[in-house]
N, C-alpha and C positions, 0 to 999 in steps of 0.2 A: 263168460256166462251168456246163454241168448236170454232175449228182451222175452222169448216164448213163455207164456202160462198156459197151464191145462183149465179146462174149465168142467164142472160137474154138475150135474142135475140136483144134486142133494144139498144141502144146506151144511155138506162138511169141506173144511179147509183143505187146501191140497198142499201136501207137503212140496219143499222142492227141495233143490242140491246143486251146489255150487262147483264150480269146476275148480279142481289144485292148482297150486301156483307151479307155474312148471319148470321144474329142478332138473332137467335133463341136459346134458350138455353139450358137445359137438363133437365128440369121441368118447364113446364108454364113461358118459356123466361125467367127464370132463370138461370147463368151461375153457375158453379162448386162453383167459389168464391162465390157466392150471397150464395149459398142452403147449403155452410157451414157457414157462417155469421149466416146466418138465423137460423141455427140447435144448432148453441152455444147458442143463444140467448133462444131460443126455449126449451131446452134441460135445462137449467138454474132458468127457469120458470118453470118448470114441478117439478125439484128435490125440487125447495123451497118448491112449494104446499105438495109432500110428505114425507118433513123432517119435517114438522111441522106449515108451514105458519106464519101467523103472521109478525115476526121482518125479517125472511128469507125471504118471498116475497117484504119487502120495500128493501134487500139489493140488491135481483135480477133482481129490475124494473130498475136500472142504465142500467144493463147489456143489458138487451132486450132491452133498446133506441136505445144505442149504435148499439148494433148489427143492428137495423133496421137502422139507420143512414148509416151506414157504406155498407150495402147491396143495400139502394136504392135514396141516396141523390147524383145526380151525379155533378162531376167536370169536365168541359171540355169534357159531354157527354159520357164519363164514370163513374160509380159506384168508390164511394171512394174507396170500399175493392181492385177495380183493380185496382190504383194507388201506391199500400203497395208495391208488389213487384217490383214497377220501383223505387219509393223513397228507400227501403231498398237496391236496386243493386247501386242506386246513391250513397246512405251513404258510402258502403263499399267502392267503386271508390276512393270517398273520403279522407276517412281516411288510405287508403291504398296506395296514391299517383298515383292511376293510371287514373288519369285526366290532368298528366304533363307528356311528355316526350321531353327527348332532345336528342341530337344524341353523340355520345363517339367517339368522334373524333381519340382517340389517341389510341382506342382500335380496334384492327384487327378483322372484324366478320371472322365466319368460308366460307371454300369454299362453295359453291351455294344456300346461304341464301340469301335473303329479305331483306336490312335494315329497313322493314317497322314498324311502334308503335303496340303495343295492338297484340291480339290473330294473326296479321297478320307474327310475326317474326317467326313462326313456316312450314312459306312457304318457301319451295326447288326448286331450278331451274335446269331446264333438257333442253336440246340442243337436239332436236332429229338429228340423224343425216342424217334422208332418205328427209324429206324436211326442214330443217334447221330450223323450227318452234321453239320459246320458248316456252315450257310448264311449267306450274305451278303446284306443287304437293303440296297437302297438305295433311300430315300426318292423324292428325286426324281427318276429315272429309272425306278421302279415294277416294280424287276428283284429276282428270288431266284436266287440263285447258290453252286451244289454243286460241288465240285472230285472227282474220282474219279483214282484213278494207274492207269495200264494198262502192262502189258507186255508183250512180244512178240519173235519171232525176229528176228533181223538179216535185215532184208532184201534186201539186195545180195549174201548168202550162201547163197537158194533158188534151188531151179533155175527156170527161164522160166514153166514150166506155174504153178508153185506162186503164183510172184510175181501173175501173170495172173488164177489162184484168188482170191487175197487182194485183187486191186485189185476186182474184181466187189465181193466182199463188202463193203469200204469204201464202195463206192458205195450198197449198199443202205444202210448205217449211215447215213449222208448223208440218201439220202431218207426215213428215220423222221423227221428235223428240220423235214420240210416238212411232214410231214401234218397235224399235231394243230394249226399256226397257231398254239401257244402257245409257241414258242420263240422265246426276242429273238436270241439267240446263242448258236453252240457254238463254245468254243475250244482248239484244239489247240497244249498247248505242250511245246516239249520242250528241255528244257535242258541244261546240261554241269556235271557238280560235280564239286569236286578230292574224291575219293575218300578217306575216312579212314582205309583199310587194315581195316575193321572183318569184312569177309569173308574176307579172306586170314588174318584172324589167329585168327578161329573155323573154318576150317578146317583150320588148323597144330593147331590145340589139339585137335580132334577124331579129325585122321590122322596128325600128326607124331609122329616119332621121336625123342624126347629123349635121347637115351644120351649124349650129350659128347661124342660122335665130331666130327671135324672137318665132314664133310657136313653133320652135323644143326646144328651151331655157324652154320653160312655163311648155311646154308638160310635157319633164323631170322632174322639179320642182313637178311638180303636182304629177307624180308618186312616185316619193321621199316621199311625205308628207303623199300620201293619201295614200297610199300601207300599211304601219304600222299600221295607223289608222282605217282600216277596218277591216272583224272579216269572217271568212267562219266558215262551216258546216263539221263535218267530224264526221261519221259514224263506229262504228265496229259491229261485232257481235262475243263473244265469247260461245266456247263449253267445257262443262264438263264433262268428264267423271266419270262416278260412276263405281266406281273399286269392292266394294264389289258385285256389280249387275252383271260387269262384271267378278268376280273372274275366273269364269273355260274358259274363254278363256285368260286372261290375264296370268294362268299356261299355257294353250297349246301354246302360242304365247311367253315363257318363263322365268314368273314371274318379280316381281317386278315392278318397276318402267320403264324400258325397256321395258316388257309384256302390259304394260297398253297403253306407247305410238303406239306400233302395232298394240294394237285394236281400240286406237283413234282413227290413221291413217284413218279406214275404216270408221269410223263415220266422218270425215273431206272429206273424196272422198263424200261420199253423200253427205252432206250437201254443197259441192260446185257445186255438178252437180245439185242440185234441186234450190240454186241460181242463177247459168246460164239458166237454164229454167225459170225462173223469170225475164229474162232481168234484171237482176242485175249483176254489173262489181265486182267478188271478183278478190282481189289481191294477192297475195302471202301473206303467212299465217304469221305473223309477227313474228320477231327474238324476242331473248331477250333482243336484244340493242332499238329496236323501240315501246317493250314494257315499256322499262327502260324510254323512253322517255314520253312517254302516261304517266307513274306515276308521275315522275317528275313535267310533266305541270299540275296537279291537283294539287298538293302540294304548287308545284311555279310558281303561273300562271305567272306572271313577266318575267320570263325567257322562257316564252314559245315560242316567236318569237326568239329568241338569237339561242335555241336549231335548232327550224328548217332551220335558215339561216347557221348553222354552224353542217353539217349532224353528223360530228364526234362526235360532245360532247354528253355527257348524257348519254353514250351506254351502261352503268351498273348498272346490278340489285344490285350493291352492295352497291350504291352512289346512288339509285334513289328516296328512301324517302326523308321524310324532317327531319329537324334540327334540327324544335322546334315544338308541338305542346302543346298548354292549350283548352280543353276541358272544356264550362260552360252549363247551363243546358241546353238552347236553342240554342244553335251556336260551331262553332268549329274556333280554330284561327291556319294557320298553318303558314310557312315561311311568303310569303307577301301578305296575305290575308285572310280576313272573310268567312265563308261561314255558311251555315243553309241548312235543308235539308227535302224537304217535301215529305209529301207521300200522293199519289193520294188515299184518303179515299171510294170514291163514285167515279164510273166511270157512264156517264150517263142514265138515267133510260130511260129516251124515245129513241123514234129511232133518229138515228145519221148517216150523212154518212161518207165513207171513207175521210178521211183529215180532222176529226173533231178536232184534236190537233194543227192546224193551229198556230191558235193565243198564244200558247206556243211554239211551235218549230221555230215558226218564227218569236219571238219579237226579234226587235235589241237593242243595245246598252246594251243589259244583257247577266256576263259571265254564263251559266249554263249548266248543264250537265241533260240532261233526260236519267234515266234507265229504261229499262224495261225487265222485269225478269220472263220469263217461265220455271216454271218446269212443263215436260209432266207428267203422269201418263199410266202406263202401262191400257189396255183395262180390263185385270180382275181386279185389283185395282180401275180401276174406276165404272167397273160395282161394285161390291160391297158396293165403296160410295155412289154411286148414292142408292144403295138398301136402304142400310142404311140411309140415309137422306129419303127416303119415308117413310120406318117404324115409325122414329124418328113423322115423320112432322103428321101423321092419325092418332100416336099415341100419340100425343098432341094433337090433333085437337078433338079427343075424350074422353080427360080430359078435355078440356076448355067446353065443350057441358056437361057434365057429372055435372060441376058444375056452369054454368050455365056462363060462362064467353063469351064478345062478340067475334066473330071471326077478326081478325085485317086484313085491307088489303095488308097490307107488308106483312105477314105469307102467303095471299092465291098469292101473286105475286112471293113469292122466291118458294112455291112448283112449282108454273108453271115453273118455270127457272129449277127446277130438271127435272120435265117431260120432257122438253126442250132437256137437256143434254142426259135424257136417250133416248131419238128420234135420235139424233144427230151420239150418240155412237153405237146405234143398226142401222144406215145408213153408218157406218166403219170411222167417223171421229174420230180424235183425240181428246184428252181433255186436256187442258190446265190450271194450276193456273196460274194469272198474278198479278204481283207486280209492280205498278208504282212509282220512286221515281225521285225526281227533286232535284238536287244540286244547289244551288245560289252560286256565289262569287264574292266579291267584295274589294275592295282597306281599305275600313273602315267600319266601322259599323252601320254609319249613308247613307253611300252606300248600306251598304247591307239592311238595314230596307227598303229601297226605292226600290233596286230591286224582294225583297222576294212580298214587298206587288205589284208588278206590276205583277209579275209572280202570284198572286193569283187572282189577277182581271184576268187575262188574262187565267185562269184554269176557271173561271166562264163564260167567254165567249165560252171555249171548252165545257160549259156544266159539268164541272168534281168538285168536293170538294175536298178541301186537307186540310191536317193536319201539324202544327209542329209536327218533331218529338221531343221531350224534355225526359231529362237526358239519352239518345241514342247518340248524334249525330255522336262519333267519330265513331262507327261501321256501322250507317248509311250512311256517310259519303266516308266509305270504300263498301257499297254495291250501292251506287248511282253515284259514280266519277270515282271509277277504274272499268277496264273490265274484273273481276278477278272471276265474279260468286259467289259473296258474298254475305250472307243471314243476313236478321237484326232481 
């Protein structure tokens, strides 16, 4: 989808439309795995016939079933052959014990590591020291990553014009992430925390009436009660840097991990002056204690009110994972809670307007975390995609004509979406991949069955499809809960 908005004189919303997910594949909607299934099967058939026939063609007709089985009988709307490599990465998981971990209490990690599970413990913590930001590095993906909290008005509470106002400007925020080519990812997460009453009750102390009157008796009580009980919104957006994109200025700014933070820096000036042009309130770019804490309450939600009423605890990355986690195919279980993790499969095909995520972002009484995950694309990167998926798309279109197959209207619907993008892109807008994922959590897992499936009714009201992920979830888990710029 491009980062482009229309704008209008009138005070009415402008619909937009998202681009299909694109199902097309590298021969006649065939994917890589299909058209090698096919070729063994194929190719098996062939050597019987010319080794001699007969007893060699009944041993190779198993074969070819199979193969066609396997290439186009699908499970859960995939082809079985693309379920091998998720069940074979599960088997390995498996029997390799990396579907349990617990935390080594009595062992000292090194200085500015992660206590986090899985591919996560190989991330380093950096203190910059020009705005006291926590950055996150990770080695081997060659990324630095800054978390920043933003806040803003209810959106489903401005009038048409205003909304309209605001989605323009989001879009220009969007396209500052294409220009510089040095962003791997930005990502926007926004989560749900049970509220620890800590604003109602420095309010009460600031304007309440203490007299021992019965109103003022009640008042109090009520705040006591309901304060805990209630749940706010709170918002981040984190930025990544791509260091090997950035390499020759990351040397002139004086390598290393150092050098990278320098050239972040200039990517963080932008992207907070292009959200103050957005009427969006960014806040000071978070430490590594208030990251520390953000982990924490993902982990253990339970203690997520405890942490904020008591600002001191939690403030290390070194203690900010969790304890225990067991990974099973469908769900993840960590400290004091269930959680599952879905992914926005289908975003909607018809037109939609701005706030059409309503009915997800705003259901109550469910703990969950919505991510969503742009990586830009530099302009000649995408012009070339874009080439490429034309070529691809006429040059399918004139094999299925060729042998006489009918043309499908999803195939002529997602070329229009390339046309789309190359209009968009040749008008100077930016390009965008987006990744949607949705984290559910809950107390047990008759809890969380009950809130996955509301949050999925409630994804069909915004119009959107999602997906379990399964034999995934702990790494999904870590790119849809933390704000750390993780890929699944």
């Amino acid at each position: 989808m491009s980062s482009r908005t229309q704008s209008r004189t009138d005070a009415e919303l402008t619909p937009v439309k998202f681009s299909r997910l694109t199902r097309r594949g590298v021969l006649l909607g065939l994917s890589v795995s299909q058209l090698s299934t096919l070729s063994i099967g194929f190719g098996s058939i062939v050597w019987a016939f010319y080794a001699g026939g007969g007893i060699l063609i009944a041993f190779a007709a198993p074969v070819v079933v199979l193969a066609a089985v396997l290439a186009w009988v699908p499970i859960a709307r995939r082809p079985i052959v693309e379920w091998i490599p998720v069940a074979f990465w599960w088997m390995w998981k498996t029997t390799g014990g990396q579907l349990l971990y617990r935390r080594r209490i009595v062992a000292p990690r090194p200085v500015g590591t992660l206590a986090l599970p899985g591919d996560m413990a190989r991330l380093r913590e950096y203190d910059d020291p020009a705005t006291g930001a926590g950055m996150i590095h990770d080695p081997a993906a060659a990324t630095l990553t800054v978390v920043l909290s933003v806040t803003h008005p209810a959106f489903v509470l401005l009038d048409p014009g205003e909304q309209e106002r605001r989605v323009a400007s989001w879009g220009r925020v969007l396209a500052t992430a294409c220009r510089s080519g040095r962003i791997s990812m930005l990502q926007v997460l926004e989560r749900t925390l049970p509220d620890s009453g800590t604003g109602l009750a420095e309010w009460w102390a600031a304007h309440g009436s203490r007299d021992d009157t019965w109103a003022s008796t009640t008042y109090a009580e009520l705040i006591d009660r309901a304060g805990p009980a209630g749940e706010r919104h709170a918002t981040t957006l984190s930025l990544s840097l791509d260091m090997r994109a950035a390499a020759r200025q990351i040397r002139t700014a004086g390598g290393g991990v150092r050098g990278g933070a320098a050239v972040l820096r200039q990517e963080m000036a932008t992207l907070v002056a292009a959200l103050r042009s957005a009427d969006l309130a960014p806040s000071a770019w978070l430490s590594s204690g208030q990251i520390a804490v953000i982990l924490r309450s993902a982990y253990d939600p339970a203690v997520a009110a405890s942490l904020e009423r008591h600002g001191e605890l939690g403030q290390s990355l070194a203690t900010a994972g969790p304890v225990a986690v067991n990974e099973s195919w469908s769900g993840l279980r960590t400290d004091s809670a269930h959680h599952a993790v879905l992914w926005i499969s289908e975003w909607p095909r018809s037109m939609v307007y701005p706030g059409f995520l309503a009915p997800m972002l705003l259901s109550t009484g469910i703990q969950r975390s919505f991510s969503m995950l742009c990586t830009p694309m530099r302009s000649d990167q995408a012009a070339r995609n874009i080439r490429k998926k034309k070529t691809e798309y006429i040059s399918d279109a004139a094999q299925r004509q060729r042998i006489g197959q009918i043309e499908d209207a999803s195939q002529t619907a997602e070329f229009n979406d390339v046309l789309q993008q190359e209009a968009d892109l040749t008008a100077g807008h930016g390009v965008l991949r987006y990744t949607g994922l949705i984290s559910v959590s809950a107390a047990s897992a008759d809890e969380l069955d009950a809130a996955v499936a509301a949050i999925e009714q409630s994804a069909i009201q915004a119009s959107c499809e999602t997906r379990l992920l399964v034999g995934q979830q702990a790494q999904a888990f870590t790119a849809a809960a933390l704000p750390l710029c993780r890929v699944v």
